[in-house]
C-alpha positions in Angstrom: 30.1 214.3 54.0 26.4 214.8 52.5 25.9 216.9 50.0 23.4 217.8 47.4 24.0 220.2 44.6 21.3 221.9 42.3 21.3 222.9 38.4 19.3 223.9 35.5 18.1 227.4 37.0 17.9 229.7 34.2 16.2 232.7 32.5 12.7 231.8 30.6 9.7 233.0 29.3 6.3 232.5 31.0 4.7 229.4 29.4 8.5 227.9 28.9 9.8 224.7 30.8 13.0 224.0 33.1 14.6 221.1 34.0 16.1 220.8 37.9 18.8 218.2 38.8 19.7 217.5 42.2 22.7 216.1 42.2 24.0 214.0 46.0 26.8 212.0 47.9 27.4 211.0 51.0 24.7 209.2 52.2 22.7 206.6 51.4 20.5 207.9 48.7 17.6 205.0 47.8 16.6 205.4 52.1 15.7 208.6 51.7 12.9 210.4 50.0 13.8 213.7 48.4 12.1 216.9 48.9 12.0 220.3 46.7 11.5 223.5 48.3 11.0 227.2 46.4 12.3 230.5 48.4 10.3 233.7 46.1 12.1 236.9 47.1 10.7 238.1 49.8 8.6 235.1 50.8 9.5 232.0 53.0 10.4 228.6 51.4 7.5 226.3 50.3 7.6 223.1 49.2 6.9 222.4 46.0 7.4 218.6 45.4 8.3 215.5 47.6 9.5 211.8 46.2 9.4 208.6 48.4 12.8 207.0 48.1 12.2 204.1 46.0 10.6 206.6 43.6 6.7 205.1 43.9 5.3 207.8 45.5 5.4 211.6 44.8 3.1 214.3 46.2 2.8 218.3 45.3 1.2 221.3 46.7 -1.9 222.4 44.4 0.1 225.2 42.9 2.3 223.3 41.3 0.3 220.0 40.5 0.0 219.1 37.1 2.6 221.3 36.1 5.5 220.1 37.7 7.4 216.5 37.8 8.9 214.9 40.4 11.7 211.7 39.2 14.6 209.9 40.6 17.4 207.6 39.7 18.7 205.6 42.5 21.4 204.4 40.6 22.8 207.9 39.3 21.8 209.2 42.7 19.9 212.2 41.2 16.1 213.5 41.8 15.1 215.8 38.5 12.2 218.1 38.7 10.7 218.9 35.7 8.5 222.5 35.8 6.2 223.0 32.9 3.7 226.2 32.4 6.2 228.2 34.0 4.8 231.8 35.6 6.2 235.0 36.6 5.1 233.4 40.4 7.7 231.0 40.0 10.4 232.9 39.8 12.6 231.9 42.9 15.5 230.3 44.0 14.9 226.1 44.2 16.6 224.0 46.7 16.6 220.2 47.1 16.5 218.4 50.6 16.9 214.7 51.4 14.2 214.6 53.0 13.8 214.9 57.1 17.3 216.4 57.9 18.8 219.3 57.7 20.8 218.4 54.4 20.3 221.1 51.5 21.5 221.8 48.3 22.8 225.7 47.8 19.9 226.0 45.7 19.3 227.3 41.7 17.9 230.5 40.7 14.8 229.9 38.4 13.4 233.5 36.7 10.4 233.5 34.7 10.0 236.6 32.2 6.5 237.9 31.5 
């Protein structure tokens, strides 16, 4: 059974930094590339980061180039997405995908304070 699980949502203040894990099983994780999506109330999901699945290539929208990190660990079987510079805009629930199916984390709830 595939699964992927996300943590590290949280409460902070605008200029503050989180830390998103994507935890997964079931699957074979180092074929796939991993993909992380953002759903602002309201709005419909974006992506906001994308990592090959050996790890050597990672791409991002503009909004959140620069500020935000893309990693894996083949070995742990976990992709971590850093978010610096954090704005009230980013407040949103974050969800983790391997990338071209349908398989999805539950998603995290990330709320940035002014």
């Amino acid at each position: 059974q595939v699964q992927l699980a996300e943590s590290g949502g949280g409460l902070v203040h605008q200029g503050g930094s989180l830390t998103l894990s994507c935890v997964t099983s079931g699957y074979p994780f180092k074929e796939y590339g991993i993909s992380w999506y953002r759903q602002r109330p309201g709005q419909p999901l974006e992506v906001v980061a994308w990592i090959s699945s050996a790890g050597l290539n990672t791409d991002y929208p503009d909004f959140t180039k620069a500020r935000f990190t893309v990693t894996r660990d083949n070995d742990k079987r976990t992709s971590t997405l850093q978010m610096n510079n954090l704005n009230p805009e980013d407040t949103a629930v974050y969800y983790c995908r391997r990338s071209g199916t349908d398989s999805w984390g539950r998603g995290t709830q990330v709320t940035v304070s002014p």
